[in-house]
Biopython code that builds the backbone (N, CA, C, O; Angstrom):
import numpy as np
from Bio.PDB.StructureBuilder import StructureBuilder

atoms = [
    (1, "UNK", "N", (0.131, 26.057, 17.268)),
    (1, "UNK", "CA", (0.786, 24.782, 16.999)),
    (1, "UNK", "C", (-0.244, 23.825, 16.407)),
    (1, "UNK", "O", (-1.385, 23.855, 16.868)),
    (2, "UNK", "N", (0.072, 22.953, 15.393)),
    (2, "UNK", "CA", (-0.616, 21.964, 14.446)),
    (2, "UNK", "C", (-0.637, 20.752, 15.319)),
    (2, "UNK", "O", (0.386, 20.332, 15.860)),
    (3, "UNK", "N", (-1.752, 20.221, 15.446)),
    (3, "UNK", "CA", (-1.747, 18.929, 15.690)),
    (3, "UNK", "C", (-0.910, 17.708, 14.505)),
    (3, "UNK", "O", (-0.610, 17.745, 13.312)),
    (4, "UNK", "N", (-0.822, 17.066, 15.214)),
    (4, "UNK", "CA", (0.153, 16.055, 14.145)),
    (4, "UNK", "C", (-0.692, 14.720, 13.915)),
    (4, "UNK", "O", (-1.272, 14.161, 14.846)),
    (5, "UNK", "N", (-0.718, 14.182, 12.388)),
    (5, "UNK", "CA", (-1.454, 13.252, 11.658)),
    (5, "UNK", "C", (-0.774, 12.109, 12.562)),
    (5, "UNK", "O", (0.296, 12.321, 13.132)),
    (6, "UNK", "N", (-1.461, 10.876, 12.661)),
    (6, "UNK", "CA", (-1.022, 9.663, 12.713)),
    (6, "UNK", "C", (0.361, 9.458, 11.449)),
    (6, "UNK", "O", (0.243, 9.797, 10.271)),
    (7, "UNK", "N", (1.469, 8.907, 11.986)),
    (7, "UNK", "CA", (2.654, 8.764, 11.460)),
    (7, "UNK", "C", (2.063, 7.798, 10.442)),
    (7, "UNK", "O", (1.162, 6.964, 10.535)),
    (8, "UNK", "N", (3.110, 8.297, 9.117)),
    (8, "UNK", "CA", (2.638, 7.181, 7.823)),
    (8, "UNK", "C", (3.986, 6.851, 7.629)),
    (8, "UNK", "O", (4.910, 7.657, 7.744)),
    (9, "UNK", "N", (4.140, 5.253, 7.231)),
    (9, "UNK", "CA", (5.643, 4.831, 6.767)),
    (9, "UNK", "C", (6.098, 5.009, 5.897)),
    (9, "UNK", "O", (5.505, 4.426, 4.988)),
    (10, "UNK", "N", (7.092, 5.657, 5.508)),
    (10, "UNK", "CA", (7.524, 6.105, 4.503)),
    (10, "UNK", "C", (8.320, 5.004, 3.361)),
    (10, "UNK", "O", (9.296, 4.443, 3.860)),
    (11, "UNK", "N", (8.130, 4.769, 2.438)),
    (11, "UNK", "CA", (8.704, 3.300, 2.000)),
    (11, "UNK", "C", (9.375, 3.390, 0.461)),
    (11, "UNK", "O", (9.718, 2.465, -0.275)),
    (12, "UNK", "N", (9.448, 5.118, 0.201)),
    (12, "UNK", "CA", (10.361, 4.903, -1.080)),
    (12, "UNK", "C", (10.007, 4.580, -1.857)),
    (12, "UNK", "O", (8.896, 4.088, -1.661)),
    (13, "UNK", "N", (10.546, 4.507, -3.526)),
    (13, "UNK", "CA", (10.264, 4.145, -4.508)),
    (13, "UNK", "C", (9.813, 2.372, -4.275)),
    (13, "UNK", "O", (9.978, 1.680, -3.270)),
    (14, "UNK", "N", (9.521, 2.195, -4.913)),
    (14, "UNK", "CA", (9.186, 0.704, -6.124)),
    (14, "UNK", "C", (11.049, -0.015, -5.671)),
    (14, "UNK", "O", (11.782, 0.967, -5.553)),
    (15, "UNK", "N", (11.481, -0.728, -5.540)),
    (15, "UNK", "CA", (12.970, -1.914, -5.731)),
    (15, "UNK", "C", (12.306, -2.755, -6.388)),
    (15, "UNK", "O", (11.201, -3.122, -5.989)),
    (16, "UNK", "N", (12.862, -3.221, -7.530)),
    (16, "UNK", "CA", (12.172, -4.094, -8.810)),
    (16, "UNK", "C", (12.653, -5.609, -8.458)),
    (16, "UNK", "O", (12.175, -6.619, -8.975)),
    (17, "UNK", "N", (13.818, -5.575, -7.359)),
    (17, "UNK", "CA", (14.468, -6.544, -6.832)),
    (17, "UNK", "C", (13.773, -7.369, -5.530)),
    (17, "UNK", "O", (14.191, -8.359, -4.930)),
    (18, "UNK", "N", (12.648, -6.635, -5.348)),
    (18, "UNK", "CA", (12.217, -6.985, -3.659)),
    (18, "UNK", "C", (10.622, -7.090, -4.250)),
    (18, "UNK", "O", (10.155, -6.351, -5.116)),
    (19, "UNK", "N", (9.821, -8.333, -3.474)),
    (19, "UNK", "CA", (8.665, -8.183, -3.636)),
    (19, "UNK", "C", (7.490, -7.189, -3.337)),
    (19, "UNK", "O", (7.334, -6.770, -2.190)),
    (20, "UNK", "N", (6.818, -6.880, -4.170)),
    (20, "UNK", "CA", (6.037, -5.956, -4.144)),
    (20, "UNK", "C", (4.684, -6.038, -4.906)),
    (20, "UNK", "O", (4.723, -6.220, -6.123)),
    (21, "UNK", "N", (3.141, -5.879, -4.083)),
    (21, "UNK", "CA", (2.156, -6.009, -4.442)),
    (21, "UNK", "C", (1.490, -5.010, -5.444)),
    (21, "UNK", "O", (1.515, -3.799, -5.225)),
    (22, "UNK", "N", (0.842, -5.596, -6.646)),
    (22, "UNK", "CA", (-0.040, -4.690, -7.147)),
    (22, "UNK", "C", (-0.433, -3.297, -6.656)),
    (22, "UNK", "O", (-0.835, -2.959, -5.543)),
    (23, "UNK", "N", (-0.246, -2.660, -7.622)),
    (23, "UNK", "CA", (-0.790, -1.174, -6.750)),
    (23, "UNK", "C", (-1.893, -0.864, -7.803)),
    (23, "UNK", "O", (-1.673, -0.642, -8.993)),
    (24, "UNK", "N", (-3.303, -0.882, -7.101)),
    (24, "UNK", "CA", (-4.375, -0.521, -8.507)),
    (24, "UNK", "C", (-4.894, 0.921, -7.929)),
    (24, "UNK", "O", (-4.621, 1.313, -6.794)),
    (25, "UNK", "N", (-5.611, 1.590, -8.789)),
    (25, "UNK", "CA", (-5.942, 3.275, -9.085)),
    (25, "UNK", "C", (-6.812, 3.619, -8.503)),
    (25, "UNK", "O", (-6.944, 4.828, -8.315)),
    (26, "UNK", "N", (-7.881, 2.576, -7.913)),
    (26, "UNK", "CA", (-8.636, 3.346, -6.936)),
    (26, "UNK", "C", (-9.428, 1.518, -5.841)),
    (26, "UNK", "O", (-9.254, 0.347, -6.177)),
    (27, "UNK", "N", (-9.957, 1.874, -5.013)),
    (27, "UNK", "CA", (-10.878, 1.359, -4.234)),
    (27, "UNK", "C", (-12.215, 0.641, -5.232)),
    (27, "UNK", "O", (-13.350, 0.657, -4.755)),
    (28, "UNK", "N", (-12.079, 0.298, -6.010)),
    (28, "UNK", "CA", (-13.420, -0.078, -6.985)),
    (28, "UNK", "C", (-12.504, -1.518, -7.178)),
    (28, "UNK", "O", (-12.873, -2.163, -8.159)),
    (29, "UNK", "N", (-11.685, -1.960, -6.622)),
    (29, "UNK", "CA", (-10.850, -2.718, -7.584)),
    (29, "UNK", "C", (-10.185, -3.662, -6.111)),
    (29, "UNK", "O", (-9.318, -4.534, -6.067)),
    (30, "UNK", "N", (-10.905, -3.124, -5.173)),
    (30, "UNK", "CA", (-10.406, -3.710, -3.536)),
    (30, "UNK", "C", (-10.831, -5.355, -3.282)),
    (30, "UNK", "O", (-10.226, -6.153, -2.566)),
    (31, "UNK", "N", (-12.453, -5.685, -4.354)),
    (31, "UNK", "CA", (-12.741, -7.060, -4.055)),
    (31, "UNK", "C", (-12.429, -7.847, -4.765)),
    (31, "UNK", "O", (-12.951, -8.961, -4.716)),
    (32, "UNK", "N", (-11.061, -7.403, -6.054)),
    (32, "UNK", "CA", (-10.663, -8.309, -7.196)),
    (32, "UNK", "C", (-8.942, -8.730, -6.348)),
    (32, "UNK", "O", (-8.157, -8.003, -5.740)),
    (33, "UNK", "N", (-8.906, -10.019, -6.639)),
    (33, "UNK", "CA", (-7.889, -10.630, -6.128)),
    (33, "UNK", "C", (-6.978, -11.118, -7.348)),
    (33, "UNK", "O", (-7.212, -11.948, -8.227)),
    (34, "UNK", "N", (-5.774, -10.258, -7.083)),
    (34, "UNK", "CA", (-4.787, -10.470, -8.015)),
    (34, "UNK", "C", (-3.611, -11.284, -7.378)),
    (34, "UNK", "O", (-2.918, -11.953, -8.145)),
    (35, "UNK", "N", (-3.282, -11.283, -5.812)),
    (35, "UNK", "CA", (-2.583, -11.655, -5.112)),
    (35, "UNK", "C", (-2.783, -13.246, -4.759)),
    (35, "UNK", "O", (-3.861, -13.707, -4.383)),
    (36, "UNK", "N", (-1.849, -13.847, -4.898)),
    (36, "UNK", "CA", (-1.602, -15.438, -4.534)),
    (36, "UNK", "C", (-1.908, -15.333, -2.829)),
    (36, "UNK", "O", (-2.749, -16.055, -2.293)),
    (37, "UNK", "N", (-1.042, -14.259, -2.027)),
    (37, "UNK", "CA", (-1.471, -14.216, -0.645)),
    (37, "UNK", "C", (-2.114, -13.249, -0.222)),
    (37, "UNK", "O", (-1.730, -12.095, -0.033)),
    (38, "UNK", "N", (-3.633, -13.946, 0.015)),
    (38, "UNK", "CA", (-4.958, -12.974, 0.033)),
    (38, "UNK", "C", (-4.494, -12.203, 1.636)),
    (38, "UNK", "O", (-3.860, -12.703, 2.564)),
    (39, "UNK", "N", (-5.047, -10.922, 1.512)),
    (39, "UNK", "CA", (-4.588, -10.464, 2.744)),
    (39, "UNK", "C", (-3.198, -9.452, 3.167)),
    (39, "UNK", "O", (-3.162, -8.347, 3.707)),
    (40, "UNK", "N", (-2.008, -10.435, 2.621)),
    (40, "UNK", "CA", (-1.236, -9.610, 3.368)),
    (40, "UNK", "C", (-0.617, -8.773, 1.915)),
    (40, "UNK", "O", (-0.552, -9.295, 0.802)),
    (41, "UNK", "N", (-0.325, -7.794, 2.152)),
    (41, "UNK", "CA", (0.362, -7.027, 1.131)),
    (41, "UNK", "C", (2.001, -6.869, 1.631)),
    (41, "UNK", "O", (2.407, -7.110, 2.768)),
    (42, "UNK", "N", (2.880, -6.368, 0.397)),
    (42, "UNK", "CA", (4.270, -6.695, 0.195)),
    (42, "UNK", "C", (4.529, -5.312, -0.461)),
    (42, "UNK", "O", (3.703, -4.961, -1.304)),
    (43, "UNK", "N", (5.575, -4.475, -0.186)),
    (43, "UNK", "CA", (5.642, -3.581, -0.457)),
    (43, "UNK", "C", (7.639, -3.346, -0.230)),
    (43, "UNK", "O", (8.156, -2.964, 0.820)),
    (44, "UNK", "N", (8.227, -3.618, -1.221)),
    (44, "UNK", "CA", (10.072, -3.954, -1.117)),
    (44, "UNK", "C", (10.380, -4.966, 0.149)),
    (44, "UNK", "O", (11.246, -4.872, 1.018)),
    (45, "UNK", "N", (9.395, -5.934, -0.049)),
    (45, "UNK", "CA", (9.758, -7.309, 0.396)),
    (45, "UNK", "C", (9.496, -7.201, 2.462)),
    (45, "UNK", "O", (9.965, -7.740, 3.465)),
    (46, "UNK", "N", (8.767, -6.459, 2.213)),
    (46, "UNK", "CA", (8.021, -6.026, 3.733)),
    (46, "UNK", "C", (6.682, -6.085, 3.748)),
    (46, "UNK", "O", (6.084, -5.434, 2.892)),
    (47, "UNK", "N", (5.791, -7.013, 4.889)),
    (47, "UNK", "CA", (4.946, -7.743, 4.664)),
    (47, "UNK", "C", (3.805, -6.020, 6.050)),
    (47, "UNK", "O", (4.138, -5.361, 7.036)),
    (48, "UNK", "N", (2.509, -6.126, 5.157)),
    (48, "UNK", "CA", (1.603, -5.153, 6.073)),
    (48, "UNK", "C", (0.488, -5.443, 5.517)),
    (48, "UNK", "O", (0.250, -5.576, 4.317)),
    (49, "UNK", "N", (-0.396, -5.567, 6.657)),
    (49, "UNK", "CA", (-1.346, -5.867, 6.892)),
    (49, "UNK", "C", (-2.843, -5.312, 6.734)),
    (49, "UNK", "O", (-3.076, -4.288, 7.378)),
    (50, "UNK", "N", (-3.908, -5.854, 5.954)),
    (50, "UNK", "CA", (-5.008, -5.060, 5.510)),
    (50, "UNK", "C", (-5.476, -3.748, 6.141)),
    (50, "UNK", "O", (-6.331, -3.786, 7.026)),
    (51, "UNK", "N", (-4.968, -2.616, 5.736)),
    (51, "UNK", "CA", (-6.010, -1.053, 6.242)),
    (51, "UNK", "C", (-4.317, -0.287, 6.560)),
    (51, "UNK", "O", (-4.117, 0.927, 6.579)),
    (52, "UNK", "N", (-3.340, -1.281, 6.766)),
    (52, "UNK", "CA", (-1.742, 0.146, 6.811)),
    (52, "UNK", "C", (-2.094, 0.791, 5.610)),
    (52, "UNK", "O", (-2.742, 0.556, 4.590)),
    (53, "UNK", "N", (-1.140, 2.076, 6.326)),
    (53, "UNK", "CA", (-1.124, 2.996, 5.559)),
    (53, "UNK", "C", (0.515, 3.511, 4.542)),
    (53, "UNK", "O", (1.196, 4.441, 4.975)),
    (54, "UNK", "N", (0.767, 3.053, 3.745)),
    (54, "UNK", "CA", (2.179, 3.849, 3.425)),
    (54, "UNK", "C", (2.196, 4.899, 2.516)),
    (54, "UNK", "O", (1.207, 4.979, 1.788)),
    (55, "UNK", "N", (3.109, 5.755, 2.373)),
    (55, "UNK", "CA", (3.804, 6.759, 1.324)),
    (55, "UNK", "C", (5.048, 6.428, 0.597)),
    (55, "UNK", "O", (6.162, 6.145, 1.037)),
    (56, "UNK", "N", (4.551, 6.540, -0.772)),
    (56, "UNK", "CA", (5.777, 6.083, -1.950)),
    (56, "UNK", "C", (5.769, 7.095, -2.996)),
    (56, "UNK", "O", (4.803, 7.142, -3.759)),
    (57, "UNK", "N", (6.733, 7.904, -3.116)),
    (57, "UNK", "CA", (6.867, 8.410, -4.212)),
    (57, "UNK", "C", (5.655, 9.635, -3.970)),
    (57, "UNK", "O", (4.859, 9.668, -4.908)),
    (58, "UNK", "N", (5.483, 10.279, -3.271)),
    (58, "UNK", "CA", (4.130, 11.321, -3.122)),
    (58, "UNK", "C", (3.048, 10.688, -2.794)),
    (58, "UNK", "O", (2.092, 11.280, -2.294)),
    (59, "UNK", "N", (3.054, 9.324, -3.046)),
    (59, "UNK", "CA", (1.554, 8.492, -3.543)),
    (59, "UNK", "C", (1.050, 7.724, -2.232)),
    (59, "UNK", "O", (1.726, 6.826, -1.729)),
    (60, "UNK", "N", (-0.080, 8.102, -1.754)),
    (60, "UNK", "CA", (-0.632, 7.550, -0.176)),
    (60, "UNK", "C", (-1.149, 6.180, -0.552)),
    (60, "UNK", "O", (-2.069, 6.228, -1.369)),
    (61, "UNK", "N", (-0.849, 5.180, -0.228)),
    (61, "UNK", "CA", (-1.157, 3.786, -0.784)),
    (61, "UNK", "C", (-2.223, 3.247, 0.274)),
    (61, "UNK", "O", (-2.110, 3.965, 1.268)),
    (62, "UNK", "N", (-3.295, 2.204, 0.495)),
    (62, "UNK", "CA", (-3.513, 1.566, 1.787)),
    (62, "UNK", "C", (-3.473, 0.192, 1.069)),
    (62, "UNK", "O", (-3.829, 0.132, -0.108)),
    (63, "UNK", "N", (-2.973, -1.128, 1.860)),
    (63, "UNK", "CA", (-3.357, -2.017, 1.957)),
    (63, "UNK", "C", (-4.936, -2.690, 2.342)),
    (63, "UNK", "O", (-5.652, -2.605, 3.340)),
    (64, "UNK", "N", (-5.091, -3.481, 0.853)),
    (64, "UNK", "CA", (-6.243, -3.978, 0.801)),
    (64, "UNK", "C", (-6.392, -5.053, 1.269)),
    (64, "UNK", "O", (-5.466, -5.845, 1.448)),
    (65, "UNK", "N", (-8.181, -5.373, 1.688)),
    (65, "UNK", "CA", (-7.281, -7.511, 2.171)),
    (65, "UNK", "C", (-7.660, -8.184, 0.932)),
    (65, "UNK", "O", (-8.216, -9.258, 1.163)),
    (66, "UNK", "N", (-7.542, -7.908, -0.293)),
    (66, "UNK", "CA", (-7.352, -8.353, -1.171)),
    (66, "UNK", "C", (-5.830, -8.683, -1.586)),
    (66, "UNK", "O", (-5.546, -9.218, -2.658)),
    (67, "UNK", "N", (-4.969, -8.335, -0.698)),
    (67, "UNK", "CA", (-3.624, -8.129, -1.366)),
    (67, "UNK", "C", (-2.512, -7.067, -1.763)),
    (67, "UNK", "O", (-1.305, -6.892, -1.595)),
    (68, "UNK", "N", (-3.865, -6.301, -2.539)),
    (68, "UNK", "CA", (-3.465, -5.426, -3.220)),
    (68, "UNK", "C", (-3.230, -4.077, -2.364)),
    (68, "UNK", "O", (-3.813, -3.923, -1.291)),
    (69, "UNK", "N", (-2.431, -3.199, -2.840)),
    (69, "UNK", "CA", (-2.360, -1.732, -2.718)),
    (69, "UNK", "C", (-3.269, -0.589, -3.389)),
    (69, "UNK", "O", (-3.352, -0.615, -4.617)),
    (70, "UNK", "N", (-3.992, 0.463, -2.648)),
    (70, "UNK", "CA", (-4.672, 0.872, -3.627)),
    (70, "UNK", "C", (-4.289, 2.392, -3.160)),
    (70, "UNK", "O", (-4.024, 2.751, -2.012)),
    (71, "UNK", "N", (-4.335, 3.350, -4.575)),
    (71, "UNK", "CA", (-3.839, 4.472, -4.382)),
    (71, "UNK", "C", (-4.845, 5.620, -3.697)),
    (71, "UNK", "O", (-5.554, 6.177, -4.534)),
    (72, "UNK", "N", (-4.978, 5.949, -2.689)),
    (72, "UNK", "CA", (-5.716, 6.835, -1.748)),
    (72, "UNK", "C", (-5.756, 8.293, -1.814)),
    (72, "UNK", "O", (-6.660, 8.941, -1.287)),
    (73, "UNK", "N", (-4.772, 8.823, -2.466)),
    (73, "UNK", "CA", (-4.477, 10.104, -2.720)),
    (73, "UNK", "C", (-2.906, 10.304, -2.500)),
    (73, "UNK", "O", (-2.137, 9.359, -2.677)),
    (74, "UNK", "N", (-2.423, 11.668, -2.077)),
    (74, "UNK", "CA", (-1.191, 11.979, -2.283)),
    (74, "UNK", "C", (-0.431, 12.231, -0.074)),
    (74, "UNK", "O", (-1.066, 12.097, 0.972)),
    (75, "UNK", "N", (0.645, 12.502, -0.236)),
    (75, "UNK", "CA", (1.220, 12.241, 0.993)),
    (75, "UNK", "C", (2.445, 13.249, 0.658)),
    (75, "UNK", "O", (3.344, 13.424, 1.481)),
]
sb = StructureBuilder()
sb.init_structure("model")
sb.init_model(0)
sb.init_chain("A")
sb.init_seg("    ")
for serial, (resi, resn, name, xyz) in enumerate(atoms, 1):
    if name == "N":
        sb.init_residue(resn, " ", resi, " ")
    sb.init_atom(name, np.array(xyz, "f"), 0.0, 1.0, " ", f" {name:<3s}", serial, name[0])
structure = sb.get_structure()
């Protein structure tokens, strides 16, 4: 039997209708602030907090406290 990962939230595509933070391509890009609200990230109008972890679309995202989302690898 497999041990089991810490649960990741699963959060679906992109809704073009609901707020949603920058998503940049790697961690080189974590101390540039693109976000009006430093800190918390927005992801279909759901607010998480610097170092969560989500899955969108295959794509393992973490919240930066820059704001931003940054892409971590795959999920």
């Amino acid at each position: 039997m497999s041990e089991k990962k810490d649960e990741i939230t699963q959060v679906g595509e992109i809704d073009p209708n609901k707020k949603t933070s920058p998503i940049v391509e790697s961690s080189e890009n974590e101390n540039t602030s693109t976000n009006a609200e430093r800190g918390i990230c927005w992801f279909n109008g759901q607010q998480y907090s610097p170092g969560a972890q989500v899955c969108s679309g295959g794509s393992m995202l973490k919240c930066y406290s820059n704001g931003n989302w940054g892409r971590i690898g795959s999920c």
